[in-house]
Backbone as JSON Lines, residues from 0, in Angstrom:
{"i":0,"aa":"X","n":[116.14,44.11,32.49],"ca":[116.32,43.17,33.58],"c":[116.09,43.86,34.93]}
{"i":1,"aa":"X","n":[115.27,42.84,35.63],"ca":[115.44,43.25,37.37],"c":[116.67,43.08,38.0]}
{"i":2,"aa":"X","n":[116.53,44.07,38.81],"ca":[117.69,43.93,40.43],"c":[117.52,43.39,40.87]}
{"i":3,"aa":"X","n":[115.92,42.61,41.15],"ca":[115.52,42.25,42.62],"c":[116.0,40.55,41.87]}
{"i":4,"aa":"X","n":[116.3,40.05,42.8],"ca":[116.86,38.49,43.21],"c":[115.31,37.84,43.27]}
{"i":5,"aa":"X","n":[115.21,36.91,42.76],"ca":[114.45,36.1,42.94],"c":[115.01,34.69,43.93]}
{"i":6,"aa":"X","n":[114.24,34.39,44.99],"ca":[114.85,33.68,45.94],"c":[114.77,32.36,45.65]}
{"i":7,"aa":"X","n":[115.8,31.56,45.4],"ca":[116.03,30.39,44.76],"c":[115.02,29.04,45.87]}
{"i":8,"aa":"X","n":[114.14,28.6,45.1],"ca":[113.36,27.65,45.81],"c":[113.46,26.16,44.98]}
{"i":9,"aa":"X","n":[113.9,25.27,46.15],"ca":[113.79,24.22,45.45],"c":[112.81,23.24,45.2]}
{"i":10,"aa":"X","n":[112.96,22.77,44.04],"ca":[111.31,21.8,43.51],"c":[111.36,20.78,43.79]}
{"i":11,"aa":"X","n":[110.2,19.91,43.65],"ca":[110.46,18.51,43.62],"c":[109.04,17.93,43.04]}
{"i":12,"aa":"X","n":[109.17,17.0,41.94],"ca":[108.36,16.52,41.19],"c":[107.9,15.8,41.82]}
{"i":13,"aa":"X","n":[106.28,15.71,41.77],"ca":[105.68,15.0,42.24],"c":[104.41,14.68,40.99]}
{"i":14,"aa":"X","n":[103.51,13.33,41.22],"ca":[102.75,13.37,40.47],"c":[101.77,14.37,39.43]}
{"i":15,"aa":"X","n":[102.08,15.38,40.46],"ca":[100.91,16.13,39.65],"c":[101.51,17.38,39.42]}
{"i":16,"aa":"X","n":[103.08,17.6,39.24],"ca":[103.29,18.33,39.14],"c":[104.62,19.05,39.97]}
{"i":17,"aa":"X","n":[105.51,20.05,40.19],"ca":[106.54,20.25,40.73],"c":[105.9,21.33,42.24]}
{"i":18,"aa":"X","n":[106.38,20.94,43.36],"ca":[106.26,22.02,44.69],"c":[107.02,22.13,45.27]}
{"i":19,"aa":"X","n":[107.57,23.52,46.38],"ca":[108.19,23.71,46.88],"c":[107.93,22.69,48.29]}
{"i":20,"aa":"X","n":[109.7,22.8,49.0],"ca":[109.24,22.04,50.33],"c":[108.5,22.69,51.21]}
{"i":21,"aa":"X","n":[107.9,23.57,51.18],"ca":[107.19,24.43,52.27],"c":[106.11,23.89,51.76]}
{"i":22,"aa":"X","n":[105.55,23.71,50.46],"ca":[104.21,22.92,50.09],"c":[103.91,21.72,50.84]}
{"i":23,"aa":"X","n":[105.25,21.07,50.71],"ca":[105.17,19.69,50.91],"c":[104.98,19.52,52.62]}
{"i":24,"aa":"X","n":[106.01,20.19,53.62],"ca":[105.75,20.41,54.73],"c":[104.06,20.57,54.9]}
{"i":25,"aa":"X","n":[103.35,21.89,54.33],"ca":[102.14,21.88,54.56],"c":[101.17,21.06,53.96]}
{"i":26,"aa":"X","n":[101.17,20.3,53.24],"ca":[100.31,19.39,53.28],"c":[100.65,18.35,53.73]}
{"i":27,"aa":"X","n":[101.8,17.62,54.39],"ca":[102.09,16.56,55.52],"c":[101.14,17.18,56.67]}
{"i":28,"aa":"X","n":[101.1,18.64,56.96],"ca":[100.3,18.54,58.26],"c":[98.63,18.72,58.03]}
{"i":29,"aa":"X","n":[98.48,19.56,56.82],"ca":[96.9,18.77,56.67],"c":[96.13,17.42,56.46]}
{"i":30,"aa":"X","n":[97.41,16.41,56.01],"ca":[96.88,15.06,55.76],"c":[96.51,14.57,57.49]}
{"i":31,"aa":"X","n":[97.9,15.06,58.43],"ca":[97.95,14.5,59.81],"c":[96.41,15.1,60.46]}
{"i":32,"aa":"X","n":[96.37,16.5,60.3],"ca":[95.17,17.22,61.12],"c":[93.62,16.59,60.5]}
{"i":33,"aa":"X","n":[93.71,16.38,59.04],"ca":[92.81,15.55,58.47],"c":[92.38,14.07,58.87]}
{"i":34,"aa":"X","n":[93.27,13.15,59.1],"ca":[93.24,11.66,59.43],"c":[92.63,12.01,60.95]}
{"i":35,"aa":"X","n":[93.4,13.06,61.61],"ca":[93.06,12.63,63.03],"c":[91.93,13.38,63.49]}
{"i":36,"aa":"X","n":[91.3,13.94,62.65],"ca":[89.51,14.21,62.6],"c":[88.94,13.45,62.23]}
{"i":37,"aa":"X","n":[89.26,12.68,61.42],"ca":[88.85,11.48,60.29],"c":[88.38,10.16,61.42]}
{"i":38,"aa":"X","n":[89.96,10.09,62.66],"ca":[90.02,8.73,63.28],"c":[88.96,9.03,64.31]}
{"i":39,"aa":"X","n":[89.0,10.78,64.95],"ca":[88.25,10.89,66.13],"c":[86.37,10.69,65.65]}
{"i":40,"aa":"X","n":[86.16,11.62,64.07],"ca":[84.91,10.96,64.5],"c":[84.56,9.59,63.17]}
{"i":41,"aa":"X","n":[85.77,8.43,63.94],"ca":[85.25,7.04,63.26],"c":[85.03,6.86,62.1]}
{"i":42,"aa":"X","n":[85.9,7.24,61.04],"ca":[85.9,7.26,59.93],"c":[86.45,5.86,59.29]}
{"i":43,"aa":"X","n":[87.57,5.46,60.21],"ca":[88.22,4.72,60.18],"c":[87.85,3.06,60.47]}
{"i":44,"aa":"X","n":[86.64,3.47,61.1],"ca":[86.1,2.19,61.98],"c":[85.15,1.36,61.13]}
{"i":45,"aa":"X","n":[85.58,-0.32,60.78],"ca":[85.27,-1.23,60.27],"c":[84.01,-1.43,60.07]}
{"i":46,"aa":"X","n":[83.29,-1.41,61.25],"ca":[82.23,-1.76,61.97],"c":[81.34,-0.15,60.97]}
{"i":47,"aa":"X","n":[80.14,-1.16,60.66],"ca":[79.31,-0.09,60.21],"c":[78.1,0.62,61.25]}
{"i":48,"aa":"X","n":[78.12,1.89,61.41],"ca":[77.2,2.23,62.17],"c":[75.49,1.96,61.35]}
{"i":49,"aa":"X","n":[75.08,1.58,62.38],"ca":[73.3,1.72,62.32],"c":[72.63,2.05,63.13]}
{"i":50,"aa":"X","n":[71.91,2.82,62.82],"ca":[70.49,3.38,63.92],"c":[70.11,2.5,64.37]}
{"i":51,"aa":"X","n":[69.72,1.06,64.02],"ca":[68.69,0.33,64.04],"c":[69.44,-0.73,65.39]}
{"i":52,"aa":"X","n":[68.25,-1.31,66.06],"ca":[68.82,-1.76,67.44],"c":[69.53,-3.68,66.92]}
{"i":53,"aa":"X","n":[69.98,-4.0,67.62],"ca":[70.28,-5.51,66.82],"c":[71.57,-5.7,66.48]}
């Protein structure tokens, strides 16, 4: 047996599997930094772009 402590992290099941909250923290802020690249270049927007004049 080890000495060393393993530092107790807590899980949480999620679909695909169990992650720590530091996971979960970091991918809340890649979804946010993601969407709001997503909204700036118009990803989001209904309206379909076309080259074409009309």
């Amino acid at each position: 047996m080890s000495d060393c402590k393993h530092p107790y992290t807590p899980m949480k099941q999620t679909d695909y599997g169990y992650v720590s909250n530091e996971e979960i923290k970091i991918d809340k802020q890649l979804d946010k930094d993601l969407k709001k690249r997503l909204r700036k270049e118009g990803a989001f927007n209904l309206k379909k772009k076309t080259g074409e004049p009309g």
